[in-house]
C-alpha positions as a printed NumPy array, in Angstrom:
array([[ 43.788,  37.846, -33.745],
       [ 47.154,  37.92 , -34.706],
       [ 49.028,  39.292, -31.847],
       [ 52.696,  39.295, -33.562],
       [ 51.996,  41.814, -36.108],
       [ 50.753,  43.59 , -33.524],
       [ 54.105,  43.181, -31.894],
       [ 55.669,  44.079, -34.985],
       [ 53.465,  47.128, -34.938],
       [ 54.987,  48.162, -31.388],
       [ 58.148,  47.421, -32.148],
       [ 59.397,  51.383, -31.239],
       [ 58.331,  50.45 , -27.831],
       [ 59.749,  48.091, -24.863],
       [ 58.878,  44.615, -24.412],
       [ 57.099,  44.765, -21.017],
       [ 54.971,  48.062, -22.876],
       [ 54.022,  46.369, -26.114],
       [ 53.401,  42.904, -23.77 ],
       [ 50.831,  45.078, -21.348],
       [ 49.261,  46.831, -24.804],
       [ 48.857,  43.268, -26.235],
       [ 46.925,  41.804, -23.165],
       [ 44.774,  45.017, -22.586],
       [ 43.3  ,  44.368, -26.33 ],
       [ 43.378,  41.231, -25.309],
       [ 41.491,  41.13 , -22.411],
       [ 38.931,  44.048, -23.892],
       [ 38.747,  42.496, -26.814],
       [ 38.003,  39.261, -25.35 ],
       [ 35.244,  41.129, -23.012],
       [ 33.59 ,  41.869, -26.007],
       [ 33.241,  38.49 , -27.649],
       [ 31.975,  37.011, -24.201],
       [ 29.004,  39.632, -23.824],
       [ 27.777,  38.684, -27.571],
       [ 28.406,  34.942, -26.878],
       [ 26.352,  34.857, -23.414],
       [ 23.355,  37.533, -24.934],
       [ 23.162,  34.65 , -27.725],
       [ 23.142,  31.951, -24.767],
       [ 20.552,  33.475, -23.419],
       [ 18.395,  33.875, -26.019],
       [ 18.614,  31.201, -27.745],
       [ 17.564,  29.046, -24.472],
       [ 15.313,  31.548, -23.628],
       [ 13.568,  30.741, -26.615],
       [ 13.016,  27.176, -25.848],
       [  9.896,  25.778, -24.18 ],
       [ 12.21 ,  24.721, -21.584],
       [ 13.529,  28.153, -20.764],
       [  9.788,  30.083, -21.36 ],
       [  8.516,  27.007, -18.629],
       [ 10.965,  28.445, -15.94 ],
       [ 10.267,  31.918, -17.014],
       [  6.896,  31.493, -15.604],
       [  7.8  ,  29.716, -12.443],
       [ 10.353,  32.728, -11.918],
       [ 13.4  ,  31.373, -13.183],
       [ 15.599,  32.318, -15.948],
       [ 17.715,  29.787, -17.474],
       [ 18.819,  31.275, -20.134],
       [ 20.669,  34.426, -18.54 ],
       [ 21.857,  31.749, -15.875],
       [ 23.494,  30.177, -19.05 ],
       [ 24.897,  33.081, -20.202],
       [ 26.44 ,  34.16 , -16.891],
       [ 28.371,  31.05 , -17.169],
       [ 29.51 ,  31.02 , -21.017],
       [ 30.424,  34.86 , -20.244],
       [ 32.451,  33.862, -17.618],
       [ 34.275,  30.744, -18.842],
       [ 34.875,  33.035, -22.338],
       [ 36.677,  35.747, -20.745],
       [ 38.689,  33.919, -18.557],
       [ 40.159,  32.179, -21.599],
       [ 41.105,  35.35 , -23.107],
       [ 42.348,  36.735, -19.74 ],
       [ 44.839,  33.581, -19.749],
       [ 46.021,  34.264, -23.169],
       [ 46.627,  37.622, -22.638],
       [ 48.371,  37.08 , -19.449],
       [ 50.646,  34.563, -21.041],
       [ 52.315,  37.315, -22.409],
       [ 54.345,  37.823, -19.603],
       [ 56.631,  35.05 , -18.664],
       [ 56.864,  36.113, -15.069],
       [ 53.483,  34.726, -15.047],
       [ 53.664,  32.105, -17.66 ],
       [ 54.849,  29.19 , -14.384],
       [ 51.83 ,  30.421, -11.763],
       [ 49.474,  30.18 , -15.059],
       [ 50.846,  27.389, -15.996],
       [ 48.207,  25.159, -13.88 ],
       [ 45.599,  26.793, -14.488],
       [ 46.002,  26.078, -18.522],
       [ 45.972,  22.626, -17.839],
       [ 42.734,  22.319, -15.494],
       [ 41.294,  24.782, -18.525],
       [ 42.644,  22.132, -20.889],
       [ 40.828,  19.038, -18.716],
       [ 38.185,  20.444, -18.024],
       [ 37.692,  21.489, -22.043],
       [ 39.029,  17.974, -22.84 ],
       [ 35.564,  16.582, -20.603],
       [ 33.36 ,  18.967, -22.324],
       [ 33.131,  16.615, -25.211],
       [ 31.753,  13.985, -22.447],
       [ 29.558,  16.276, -20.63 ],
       [ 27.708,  17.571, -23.459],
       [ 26.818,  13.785, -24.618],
       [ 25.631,  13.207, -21.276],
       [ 23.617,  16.142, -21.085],
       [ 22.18 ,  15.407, -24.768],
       [ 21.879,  11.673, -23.91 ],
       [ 19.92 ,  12.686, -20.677],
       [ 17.479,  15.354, -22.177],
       [ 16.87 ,  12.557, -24.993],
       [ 15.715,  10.684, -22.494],
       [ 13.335,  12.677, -21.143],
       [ 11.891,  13.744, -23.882],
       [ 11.355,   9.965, -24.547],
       [ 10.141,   9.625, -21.315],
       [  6.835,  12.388, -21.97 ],
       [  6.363,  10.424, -25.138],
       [  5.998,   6.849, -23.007],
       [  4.167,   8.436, -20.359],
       [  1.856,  10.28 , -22.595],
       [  1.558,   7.291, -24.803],
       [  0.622,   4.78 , -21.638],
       [ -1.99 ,   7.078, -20.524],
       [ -3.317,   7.659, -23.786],
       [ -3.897,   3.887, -24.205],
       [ -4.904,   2.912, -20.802],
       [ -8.127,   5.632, -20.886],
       [ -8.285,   4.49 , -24.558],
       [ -9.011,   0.816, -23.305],
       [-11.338,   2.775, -20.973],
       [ -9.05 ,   1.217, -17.587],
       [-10.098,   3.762, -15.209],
       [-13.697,   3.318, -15.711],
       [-13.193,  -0.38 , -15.152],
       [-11.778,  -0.079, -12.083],
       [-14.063,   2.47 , -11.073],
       [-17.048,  -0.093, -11.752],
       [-15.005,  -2.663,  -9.962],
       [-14.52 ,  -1.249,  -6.649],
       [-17.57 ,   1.001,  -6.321],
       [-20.145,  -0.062,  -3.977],
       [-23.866,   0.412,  -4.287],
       [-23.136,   3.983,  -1.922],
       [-19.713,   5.045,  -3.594],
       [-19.287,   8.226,  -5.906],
       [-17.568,   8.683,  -9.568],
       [-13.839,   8.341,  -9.236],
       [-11.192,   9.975, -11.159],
       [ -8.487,   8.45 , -13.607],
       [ -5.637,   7.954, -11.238],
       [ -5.03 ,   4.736, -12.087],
       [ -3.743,   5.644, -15.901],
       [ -1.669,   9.188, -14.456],
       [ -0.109,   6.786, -11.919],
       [  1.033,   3.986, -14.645],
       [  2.096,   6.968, -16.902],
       [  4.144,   8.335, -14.029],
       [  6.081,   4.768, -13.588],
       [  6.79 ,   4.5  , -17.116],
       [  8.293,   8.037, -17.297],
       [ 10.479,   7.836, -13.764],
       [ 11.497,   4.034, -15.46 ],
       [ 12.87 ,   5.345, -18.826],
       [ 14.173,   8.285, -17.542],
       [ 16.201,   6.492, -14.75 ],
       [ 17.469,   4.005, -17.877],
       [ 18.935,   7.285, -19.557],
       [ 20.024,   8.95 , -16.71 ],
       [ 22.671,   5.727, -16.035],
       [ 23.197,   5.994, -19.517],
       [ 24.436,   9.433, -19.177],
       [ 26.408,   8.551, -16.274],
       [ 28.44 ,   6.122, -18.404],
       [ 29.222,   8.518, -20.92 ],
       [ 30.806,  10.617, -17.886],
       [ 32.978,   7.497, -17.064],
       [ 32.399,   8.107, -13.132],
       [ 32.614,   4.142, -11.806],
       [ 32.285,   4.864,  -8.636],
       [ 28.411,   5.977,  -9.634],
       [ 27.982,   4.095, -12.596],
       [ 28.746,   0.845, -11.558],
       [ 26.609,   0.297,  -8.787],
       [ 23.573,   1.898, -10.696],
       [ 24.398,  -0.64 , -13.219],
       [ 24.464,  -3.282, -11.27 ],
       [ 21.218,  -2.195,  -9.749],
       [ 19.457,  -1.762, -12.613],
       [ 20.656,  -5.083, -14.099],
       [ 18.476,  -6.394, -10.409],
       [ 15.597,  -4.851, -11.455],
       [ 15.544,  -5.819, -15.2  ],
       [ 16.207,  -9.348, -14.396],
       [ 13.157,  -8.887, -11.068],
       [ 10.739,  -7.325, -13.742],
       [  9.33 , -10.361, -15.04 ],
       [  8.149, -11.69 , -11.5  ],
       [  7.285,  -8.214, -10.361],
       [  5.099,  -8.094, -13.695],
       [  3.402, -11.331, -12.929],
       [  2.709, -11.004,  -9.537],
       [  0.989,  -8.011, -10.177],
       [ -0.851,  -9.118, -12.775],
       [ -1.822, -12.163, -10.517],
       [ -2.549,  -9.864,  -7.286],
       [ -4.717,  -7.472,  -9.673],
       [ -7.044, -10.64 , -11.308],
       [ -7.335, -12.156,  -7.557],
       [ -8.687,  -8.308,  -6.369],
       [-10.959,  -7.781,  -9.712],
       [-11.986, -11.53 ,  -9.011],
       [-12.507, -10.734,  -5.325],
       [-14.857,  -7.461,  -6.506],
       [-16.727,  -9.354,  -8.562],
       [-17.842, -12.111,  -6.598],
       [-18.214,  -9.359,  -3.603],
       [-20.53 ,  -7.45 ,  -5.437],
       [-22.385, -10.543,  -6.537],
       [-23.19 , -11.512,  -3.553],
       [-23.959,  -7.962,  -2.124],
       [-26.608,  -8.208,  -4.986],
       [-27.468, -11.586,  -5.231],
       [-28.824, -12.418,  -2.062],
       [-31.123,  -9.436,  -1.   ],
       [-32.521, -10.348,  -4.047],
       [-33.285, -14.282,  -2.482],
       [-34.685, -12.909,  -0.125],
       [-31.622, -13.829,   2.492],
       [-31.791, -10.439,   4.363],
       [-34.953,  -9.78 ,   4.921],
       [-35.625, -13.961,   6.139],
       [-33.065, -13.602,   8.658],
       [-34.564,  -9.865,  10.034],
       [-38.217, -11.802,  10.395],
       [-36.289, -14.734,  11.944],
       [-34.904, -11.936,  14.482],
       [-38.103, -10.886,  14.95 ],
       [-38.976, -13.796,  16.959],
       [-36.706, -12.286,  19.876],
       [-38.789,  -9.324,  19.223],
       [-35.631,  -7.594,  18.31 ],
       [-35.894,  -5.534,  15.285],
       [-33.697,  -2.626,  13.324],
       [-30.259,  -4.205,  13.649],
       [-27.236,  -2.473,  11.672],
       [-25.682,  -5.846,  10.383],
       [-26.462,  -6.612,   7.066],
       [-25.452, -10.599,   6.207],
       [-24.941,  -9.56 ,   2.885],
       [-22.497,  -7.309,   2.899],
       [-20.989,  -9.068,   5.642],
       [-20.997, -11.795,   3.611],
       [-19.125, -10.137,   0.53 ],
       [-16.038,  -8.311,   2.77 ],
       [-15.369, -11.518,   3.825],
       [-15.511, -13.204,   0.571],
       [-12.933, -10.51 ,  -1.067],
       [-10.461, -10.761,   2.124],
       [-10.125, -14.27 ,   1.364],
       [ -9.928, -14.122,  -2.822],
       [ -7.43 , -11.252,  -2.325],
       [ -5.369, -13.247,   0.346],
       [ -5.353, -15.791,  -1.634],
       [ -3.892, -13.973,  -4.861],
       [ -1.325, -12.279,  -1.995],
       [ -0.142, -15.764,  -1.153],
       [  0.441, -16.893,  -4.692],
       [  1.994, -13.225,  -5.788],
       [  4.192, -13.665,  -2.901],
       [  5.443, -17.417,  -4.188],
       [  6.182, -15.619,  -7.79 ],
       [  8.516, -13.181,  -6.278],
       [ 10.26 , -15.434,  -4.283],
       [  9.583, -14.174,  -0.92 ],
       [  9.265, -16.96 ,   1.446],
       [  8.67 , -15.194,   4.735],
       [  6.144, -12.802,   3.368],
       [  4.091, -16.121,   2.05 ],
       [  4.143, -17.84 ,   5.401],
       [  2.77 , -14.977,   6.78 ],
       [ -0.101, -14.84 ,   4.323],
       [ -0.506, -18.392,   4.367],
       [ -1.095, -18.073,   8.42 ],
       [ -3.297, -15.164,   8.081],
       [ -5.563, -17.506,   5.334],
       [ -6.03 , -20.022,   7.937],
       [ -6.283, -18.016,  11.073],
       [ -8.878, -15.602,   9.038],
       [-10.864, -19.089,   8.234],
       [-10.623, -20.899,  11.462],
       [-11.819, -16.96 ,  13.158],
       [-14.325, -16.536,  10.159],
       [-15.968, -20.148,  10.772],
       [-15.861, -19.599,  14.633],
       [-17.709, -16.433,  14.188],
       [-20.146, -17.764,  12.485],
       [-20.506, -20.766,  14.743],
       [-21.221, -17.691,  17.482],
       [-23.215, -15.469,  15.769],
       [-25.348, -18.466,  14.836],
       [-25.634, -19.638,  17.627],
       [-26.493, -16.717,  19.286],
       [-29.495, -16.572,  17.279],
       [-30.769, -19.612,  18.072],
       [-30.377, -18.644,  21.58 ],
       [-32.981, -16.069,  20.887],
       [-34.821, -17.706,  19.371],
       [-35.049, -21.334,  21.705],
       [-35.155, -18.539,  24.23 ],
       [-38.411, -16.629,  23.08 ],
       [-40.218, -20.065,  22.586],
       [-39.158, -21.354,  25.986],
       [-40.208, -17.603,  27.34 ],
       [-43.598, -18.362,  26.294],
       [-44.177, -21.945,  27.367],
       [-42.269, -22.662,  30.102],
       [-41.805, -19.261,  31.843],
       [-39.425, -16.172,  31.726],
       [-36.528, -18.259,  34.265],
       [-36.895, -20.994,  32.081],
       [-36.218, -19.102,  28.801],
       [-33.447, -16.695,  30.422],
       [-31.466, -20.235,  31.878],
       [-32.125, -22.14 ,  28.188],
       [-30.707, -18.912,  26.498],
       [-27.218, -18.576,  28.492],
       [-26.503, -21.716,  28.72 ],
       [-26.864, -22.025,  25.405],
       [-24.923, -19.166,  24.623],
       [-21.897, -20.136,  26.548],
       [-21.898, -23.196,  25.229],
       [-21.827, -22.05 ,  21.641],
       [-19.12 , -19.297,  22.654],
       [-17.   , -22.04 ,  23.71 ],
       [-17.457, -23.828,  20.754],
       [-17.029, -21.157,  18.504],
       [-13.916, -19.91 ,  20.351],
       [-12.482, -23.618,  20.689],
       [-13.162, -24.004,  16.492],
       [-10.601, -19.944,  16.311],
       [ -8.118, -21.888,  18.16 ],
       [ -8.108, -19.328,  20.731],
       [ -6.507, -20.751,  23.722],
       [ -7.48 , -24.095,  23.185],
       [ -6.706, -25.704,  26.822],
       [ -8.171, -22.538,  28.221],
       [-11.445, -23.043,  26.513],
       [-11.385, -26.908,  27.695],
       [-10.308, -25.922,  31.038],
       [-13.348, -23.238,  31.261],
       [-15.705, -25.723,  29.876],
       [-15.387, -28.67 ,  32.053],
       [-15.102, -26.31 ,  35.214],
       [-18.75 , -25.255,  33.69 ],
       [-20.113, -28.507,  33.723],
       [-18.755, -29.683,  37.121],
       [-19.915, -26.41 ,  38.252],
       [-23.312, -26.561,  36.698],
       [-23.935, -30.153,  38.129],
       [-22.447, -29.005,  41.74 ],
       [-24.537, -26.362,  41.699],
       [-27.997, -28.818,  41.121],
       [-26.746, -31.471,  43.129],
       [-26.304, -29.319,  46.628],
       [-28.697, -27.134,  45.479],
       [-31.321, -29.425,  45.172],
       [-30.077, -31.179,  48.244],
       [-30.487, -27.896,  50.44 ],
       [-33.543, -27.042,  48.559],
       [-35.203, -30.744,  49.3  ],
       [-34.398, -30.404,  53.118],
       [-35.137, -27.337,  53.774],
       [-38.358, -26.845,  52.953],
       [-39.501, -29.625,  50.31 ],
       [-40.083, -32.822,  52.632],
       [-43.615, -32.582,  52.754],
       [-43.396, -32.26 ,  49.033],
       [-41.5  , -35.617,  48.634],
       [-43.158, -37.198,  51.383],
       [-46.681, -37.046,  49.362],
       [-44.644, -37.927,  45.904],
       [-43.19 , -41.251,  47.703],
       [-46.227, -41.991,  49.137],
       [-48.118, -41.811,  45.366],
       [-45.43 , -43.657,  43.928],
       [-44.588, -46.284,  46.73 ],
       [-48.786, -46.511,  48.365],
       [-48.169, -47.992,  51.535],
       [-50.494, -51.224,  52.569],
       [-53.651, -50.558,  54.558],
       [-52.877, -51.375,  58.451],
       [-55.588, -54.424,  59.814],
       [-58.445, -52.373,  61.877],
       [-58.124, -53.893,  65.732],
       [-60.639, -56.633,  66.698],
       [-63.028, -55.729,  69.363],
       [-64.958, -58.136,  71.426],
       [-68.385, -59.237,  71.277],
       [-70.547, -57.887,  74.417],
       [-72.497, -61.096,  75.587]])
């Protein structure tokens, strides 16, 4: 637009007419060329999957777009055509240069925002491409055979969606401090830099402790499920319900089996935690495991030491029952029970000088308990008793019959 011939045009006219003639067209002009410029905005994004995906989640993009292009357009003319006046040309003065700073950064924005969207459009490709090849190498089924039990349903493929997710929130997160670069803002940039410089360098332990934590759990499955299978099949289970029997206790809920095979993956998948933990570094996180390794075996051996003994408490119990009397069999069967409690408890390391403490106050209690008991017992009603044992132990000598004298 050539605004001096159109000065030249006016020329017949004052300066402060022809000025407010030359910013009207201008400004109407200008108007004009804004509305086109935002309608093509707006369609053009509209056309976009990106602007028909908001469409249908009720947003619109595209006219948001061309709001702001509208907006931005006319103002520029408005300036230009208010510059005709130099009463306003000091006032408008600062506004022309934040319009000339902020079109200066536009250059920087618009590489930012193309760097970003790049970016995650490369980050759909890497997610779609790690999910594609995990349920190619058929992962999810794996790990669905892995940790299903014997009583466990199909399972669905979360564990490809959730490595596709990673992958896309890492290489999106790479671009997005890319883009911030390209903005120059170091008060953002830096730190994220720094941060992600952290992580790239941690990457290669995080990699390999996970790889090491996810071998000790499929390792801990495996032998699990062996030995949930394994030993019905010798037989184990169903020996130690007839050995119950002899208590004349039957239907119990604990399987040895399965008990068996939790406690067999605890310990495999401790033990990968432990040496996962030593990869990455993490000193108080391994002394932790490494204490809960060898309180879970000194508990786990204790227990058994219990429950085993508890069962041959029954059992001595039963036999005793029948032989020597029901008192005879209930006595033989707590005592034996407390004694294997304390030795099961004392092999936990559960209050070790307590369990000591407890145990000799047993005994001297136990043989207090016969000593006076028996004592009491014996002299108050068992005298006769002892006097016949003593005398068919210790026979006495047969007293000389008294001499009598002949009659003459």
């Amino acid at each position: 637009m050539d605004l001096e011939a159109i000065k030249n045009w006016l020329s017949f006219l004052p300066d402060w007419a022809s000025n407010l003639i030359i910013a009207a067209v201008v400004i109407i002009v200008g108007y004009f060329i804004s509305k086109v410029a935002g309608m093509i905005v707006s369609s053009a994004i509209n056309k976009t999957g990106l602007g028909r995906k908001a469409k249908t989640t009720g947003g619109n993009i595209g006219k948001s777009l061309s709001k702001a292009v509208f907006w931005v357009l006319w103002l520029f003319f408005i300036m230009i055509g208010l510059s005709r006046f130099p009463q306003l040309a000091e006032p408008l003065e600062g506004i022309k240069d934040m319009l000339n700073d902020i079109f200066s950064y536009l250059p920087q924005i618009g590489g930012a925002g193309l760097l970003f969207f790049i970016g995650f459009v490369l980050s759909k490709i890497f997610r779609e491409a790690t999910i594609s090849t995990l349920e190619a190498a058929q992962v999810d089924t794996l790990v669905s055979k892995l940790g299903a039990g014997a009583d466990d349903g199909p399972r669905s493929n979360t564990v490809s969606k959730t490595v596709g997710a990673l992958v896309f929130a890492f290489v999106l997160f790479l671009f997005g401090v890319a883009a911030l670069g390209v903005l120059d803002i170091d008060s953002i940039t830096i730190p994220l830099t720094e941060m992600l410089q952290q992580v790239m360098g941690y990457l290669p332990q995080l990699a390999s402790a996970i790889v090491v934590f996810g071998i000790s759990v499929f390792i801990g499955k495996f032998v699990a499920n062996l030995v949930r299978t394994t030993l019905p099949a010798m037989g184990i289970d169903n020996s130690l319900s007839a050995l119950g029997a002899l208590d004349g206790e039957t239907g119990s809920n604990v399987v040895p089996s399965k008990v068996l095979a939790t406690i067999a993956f605890i310990g495999i998948a401790l033990m990968g935690a432990i040496a996962a933990m030593n990869i990455l570094g993490i000193d108080q996180l391994t002394n932790i495991f490494n204490e809960l390794l060898s309180l879970g075996g000194s508990i786990t051996l204790g227990a058994i030491i219990i429950g085993v003994g508890f069962f041959i408490a029954n059992v001595i119990s039963r036999i005793a029952s029948q032989t020597m009397g029901d008192m005879a069999g209930k006595i033989i069967k707590y005592v034996t029970l407390l004694i294997v409690t304390f030795m099961g408890l004392s092999q936990m390391g559960i209050g070790d000088k307590i369990v000591e403490t407890a145990f000799e106050s047993f005994v001297w209690a136990a043989a207090f308990a016969a000593g006076v008991g028996g004592a009491v017992a014996f002299g108050w009603g068992g005298h006769k008793w002892a006097g016949a044992k003593l005398e068919q132990w210790f026979p006495s000598k047969a007293k000389p019959k008294p001499r009598t004298r002949a009659k003459k």
